[in-house]
C-alpha positions in Angstrom: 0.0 0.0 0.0 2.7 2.8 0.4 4.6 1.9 -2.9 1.2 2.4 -4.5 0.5 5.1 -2.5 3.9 6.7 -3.6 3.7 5.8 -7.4 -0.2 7.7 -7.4 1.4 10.3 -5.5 4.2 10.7 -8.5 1.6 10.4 -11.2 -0.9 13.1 -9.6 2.3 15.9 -9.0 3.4 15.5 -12.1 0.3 15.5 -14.0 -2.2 17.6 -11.7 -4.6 14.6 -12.6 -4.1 10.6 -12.1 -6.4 10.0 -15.1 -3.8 11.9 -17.4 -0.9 9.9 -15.6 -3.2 6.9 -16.7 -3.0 8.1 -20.4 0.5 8.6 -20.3 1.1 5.3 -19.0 -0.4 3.7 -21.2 1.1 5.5 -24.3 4.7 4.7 -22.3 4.2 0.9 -22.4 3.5 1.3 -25.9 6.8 2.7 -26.2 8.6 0.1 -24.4 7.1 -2.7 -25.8 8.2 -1.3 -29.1 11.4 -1.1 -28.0 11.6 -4.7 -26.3 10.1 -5.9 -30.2 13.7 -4.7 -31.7 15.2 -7.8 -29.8 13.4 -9.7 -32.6 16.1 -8.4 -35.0 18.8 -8.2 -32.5 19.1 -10.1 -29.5 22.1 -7.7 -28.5 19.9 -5.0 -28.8 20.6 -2.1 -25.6 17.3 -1.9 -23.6 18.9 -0.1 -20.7 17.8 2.8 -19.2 21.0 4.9 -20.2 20.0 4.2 -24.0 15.8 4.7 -23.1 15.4 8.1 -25.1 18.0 7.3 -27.5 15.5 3.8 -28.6 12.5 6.2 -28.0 13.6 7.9 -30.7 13.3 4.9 -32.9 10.3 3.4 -32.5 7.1 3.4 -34.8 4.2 5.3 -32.8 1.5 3.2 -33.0 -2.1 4.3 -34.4 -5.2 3.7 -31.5 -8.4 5.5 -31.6 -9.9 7.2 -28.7 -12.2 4.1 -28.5 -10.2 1.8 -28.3 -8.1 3.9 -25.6 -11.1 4.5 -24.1 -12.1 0.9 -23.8 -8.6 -0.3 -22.4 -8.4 2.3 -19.4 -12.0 2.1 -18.7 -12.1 5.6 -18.9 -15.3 7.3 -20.5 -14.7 8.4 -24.5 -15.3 11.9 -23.9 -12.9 11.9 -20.7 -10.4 10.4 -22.6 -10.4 12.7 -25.5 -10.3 15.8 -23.4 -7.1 14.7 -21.3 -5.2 13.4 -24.4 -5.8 17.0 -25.7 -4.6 18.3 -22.1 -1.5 16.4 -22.7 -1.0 17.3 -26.4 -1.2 21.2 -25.0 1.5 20.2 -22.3 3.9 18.8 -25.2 3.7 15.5 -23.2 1.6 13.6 -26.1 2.6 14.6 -29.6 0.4 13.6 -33.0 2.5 12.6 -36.1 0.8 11.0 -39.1 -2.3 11.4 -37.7 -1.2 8.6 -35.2 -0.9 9.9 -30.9 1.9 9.3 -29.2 4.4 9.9 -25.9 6.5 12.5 -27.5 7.7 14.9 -24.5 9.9 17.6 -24.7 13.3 18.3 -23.6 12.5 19.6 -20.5 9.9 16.9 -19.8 12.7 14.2 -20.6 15.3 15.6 -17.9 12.3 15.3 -15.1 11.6 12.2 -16.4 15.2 11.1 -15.6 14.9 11.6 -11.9 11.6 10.8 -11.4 12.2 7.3 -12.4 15.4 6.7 -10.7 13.5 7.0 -7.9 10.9 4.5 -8.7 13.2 2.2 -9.8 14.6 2.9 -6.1 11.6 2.2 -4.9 10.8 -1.1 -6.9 14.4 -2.3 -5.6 13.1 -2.4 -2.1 9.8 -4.0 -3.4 11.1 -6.5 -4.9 14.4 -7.3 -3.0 11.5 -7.3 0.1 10.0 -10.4 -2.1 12.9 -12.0 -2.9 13.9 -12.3 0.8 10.6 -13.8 1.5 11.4 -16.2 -1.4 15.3 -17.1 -0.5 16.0 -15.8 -3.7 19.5 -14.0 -2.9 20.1 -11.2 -4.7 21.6 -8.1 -3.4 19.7 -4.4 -3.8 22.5 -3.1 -5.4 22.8 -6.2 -8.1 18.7 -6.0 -8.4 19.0 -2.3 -9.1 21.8 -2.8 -11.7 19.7 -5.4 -12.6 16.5 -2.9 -14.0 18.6 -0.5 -15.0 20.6 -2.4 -17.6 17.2 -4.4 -18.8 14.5 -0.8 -18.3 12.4 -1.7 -21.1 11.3 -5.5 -20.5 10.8 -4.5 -16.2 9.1 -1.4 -17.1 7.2 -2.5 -20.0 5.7 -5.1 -17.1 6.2 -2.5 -14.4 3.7 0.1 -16.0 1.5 -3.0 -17.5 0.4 -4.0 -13.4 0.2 -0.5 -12.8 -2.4 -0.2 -15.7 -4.2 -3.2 -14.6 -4.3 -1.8 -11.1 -5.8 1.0 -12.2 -8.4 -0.2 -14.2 -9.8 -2.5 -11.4 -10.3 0.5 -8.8 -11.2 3.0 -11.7 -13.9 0.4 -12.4 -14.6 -0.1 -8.9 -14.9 3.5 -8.0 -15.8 5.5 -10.8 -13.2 8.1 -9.6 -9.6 6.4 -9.3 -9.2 10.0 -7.1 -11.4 8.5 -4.4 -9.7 5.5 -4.7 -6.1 7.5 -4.1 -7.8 8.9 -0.8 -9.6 5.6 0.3 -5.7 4.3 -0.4 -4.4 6.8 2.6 -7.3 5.2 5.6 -6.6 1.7 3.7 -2.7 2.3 4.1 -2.7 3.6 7.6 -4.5 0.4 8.7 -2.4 -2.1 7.0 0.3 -0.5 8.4 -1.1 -1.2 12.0 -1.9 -4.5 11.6 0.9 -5.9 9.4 2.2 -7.7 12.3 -1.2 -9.5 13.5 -0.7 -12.2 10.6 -4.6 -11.5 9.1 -5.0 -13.8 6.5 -7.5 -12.2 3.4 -9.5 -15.2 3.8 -9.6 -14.1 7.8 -10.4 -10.5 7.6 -13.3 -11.0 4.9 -15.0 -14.1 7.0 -14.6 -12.2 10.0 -15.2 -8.2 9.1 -16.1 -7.6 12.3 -12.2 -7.9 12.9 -11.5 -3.9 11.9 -13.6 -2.9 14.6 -10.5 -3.6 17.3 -8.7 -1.5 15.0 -11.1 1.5 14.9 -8.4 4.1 16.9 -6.3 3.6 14.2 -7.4 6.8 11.7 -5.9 9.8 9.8 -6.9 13.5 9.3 -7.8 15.1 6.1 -4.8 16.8 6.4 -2.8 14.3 6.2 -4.5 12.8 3.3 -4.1 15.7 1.5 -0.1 16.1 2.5 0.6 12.6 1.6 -2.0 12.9 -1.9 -0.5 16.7 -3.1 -4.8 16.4 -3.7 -5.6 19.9 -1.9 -7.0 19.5 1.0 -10.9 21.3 0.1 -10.9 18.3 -2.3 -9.6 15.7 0.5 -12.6 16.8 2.8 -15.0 16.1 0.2 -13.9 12.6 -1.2 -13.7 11.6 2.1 -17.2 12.8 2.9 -18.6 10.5 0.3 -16.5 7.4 1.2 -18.3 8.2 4.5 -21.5 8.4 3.0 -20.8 5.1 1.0 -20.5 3.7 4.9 -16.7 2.4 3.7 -14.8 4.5 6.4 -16.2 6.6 9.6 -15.0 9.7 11.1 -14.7 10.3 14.5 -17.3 13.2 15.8 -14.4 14.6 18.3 -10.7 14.2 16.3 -12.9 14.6 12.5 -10.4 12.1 11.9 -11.3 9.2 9.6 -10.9 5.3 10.3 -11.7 2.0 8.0 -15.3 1.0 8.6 -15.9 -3.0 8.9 -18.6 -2.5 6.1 -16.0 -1.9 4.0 -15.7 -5.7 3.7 -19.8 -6.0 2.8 -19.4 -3.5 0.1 -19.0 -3.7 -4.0 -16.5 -1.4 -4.4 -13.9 -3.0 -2.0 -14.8 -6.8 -1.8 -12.8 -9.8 -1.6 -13.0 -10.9 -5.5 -11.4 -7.4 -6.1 -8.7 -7.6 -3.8 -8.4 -11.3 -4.5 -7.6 -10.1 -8.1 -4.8 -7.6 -7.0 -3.3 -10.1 -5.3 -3.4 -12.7 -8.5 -1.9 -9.5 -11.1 0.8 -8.7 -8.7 1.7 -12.5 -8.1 1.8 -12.9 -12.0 4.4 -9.6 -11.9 6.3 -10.9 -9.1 6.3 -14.1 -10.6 7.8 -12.9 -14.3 10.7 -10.4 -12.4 11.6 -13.6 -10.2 11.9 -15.7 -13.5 14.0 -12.9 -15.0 16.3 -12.9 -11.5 16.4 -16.8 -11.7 17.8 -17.1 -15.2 20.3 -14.5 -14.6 21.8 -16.0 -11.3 21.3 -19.5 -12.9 23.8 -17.8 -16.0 26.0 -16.0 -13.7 26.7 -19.5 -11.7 27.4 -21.5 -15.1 
């Protein structure tokens, strides 16, 4: 929960919306995947992150209607058309031959250089977290190496769970902003109970569980520090997850906690989450395959 927390944080700073992060996203995968499809010609072919804008440069951009856009981010037609224009006025998506694509400028590519470090940073601990859980032994400084020196095939799968994560709360939700702030309660009670081994199958046949948990809460304030989502805008999100009956506030603090009919709701139910867990194991699962055959070459 705080790595996604901390990737949504990213998208909605740099974008001032998550659903145009979404759209650039998307159009960045294309990119990579292009990139990773030059190994068909050349298995030597650099896919590093040192040589990223340098194979940007390269690639085909592909042709995709706003429908079919539209469709993949579950994100409504009319919503999509007016952010990729948003984009196209921020010289972040470019059209050539009548064909949108991620076509930043200069300026946008030197941000982009620091921003990612850091979330390739941040995937190091992630997944050097998993590995350890795995005995897979791998240091964080060989992992790192590791994604740097092969960017396009971790990102290309990097930004695809990302997509797919966002599609099942923006489905979910309606508004993958309320799902950012019902993130921060969510994240804040995870933390707390992390060490209470509560199995998923536990906590949803037993939802009465949360309530021992109910002192455990956060202010809008702090939603809206940890979000960058101002804080009028915080208030009033938060007001509806209250209304939807999937968190509470407290009527002396105004501080907001996880309600346990959370658990009974649509939006947040235990085929949902169950899913999450199944497209994170089938990213965990590819990056530990990639880690394998490379220890498994370095030994021979």
């Amino acid at each position: 929960m705080p790595f996604q927390s901390e990737f949504f944080s990213g998208l909605y700073n740099r974008y001032q919306s998550i659903e145009n992060g979404n759209l650039v996203l998307f159009f960045a995968k294309e990119v990579h995947q292009n990139i990773l499809r030059q190994k068909d010609y050349n298995l030597n072919f650099n896919v590093s992150f040192e040589k990223f804008w340098e194979n940007h440069s390269l690639v085909e951009v592909q042709r995709n209607s706003i429908i079919s856009i539209s469709k993949e981010l579950s994100i409504p037609k009319e919503t999509t058309r007016r952010r990729i224009l948003e984009l196209m006025q921020q010289k972040i998506l470019n059209k050539k031959n009548k064909s949108i694509g991620w076509a930043p400028n200069e300026q946008y590519k030197k941000s982009y250089n620091i921003f990612v470090q850091k979330e390739i940073n941040d995937l190091t601990k992630l997944i050097t977290f998993i590995c350890k859980k795995i005995n897979l032994f791998i240091t964080s400084e060989e992992l790192k190496k590791e994604i740097e020196e092969k960017f396009s095939f971790y990102w290309y799968h990097y930004l695809g769970i990302q997509l797919k994560y966002l599609k099942i709360w923006g489905r979910q939700f309606k508004d993958i902003e309320l799902a950012f702030i019902f993130m921060q309660v969510v994240a804040i009670f995870a933390d707390k109970i992390k060490n209470n081994e509560l199995s998923h199958k536990l906590l949803w046949g037993s939802p009465s569980v949360i309530k021992n948990f109910e002192r455990i809460s956060i202010s809008a304030t702090s939603v809206a520090e940890i979000t960058g989502i101002p804080r009028a805008t915080c208030v009033r999100k938060l007001e509806i997850l209250t209304n939807l009956k999937m968190i509470l506030q407290d009527k002396i603090s105004k501080r907001y906690y996880l309600s346990s009919e959370v658990l009974l709701s649509n939006v947040a139910n235990k085929s949902t989450t169950a899913n999450i867990i199944k497209i994170y194991s089938e990213f965990y699962f590819i990056i530990v395959r990639a880690l394998n055959s490379k220890l498994d070459s370095n030994k021979s």
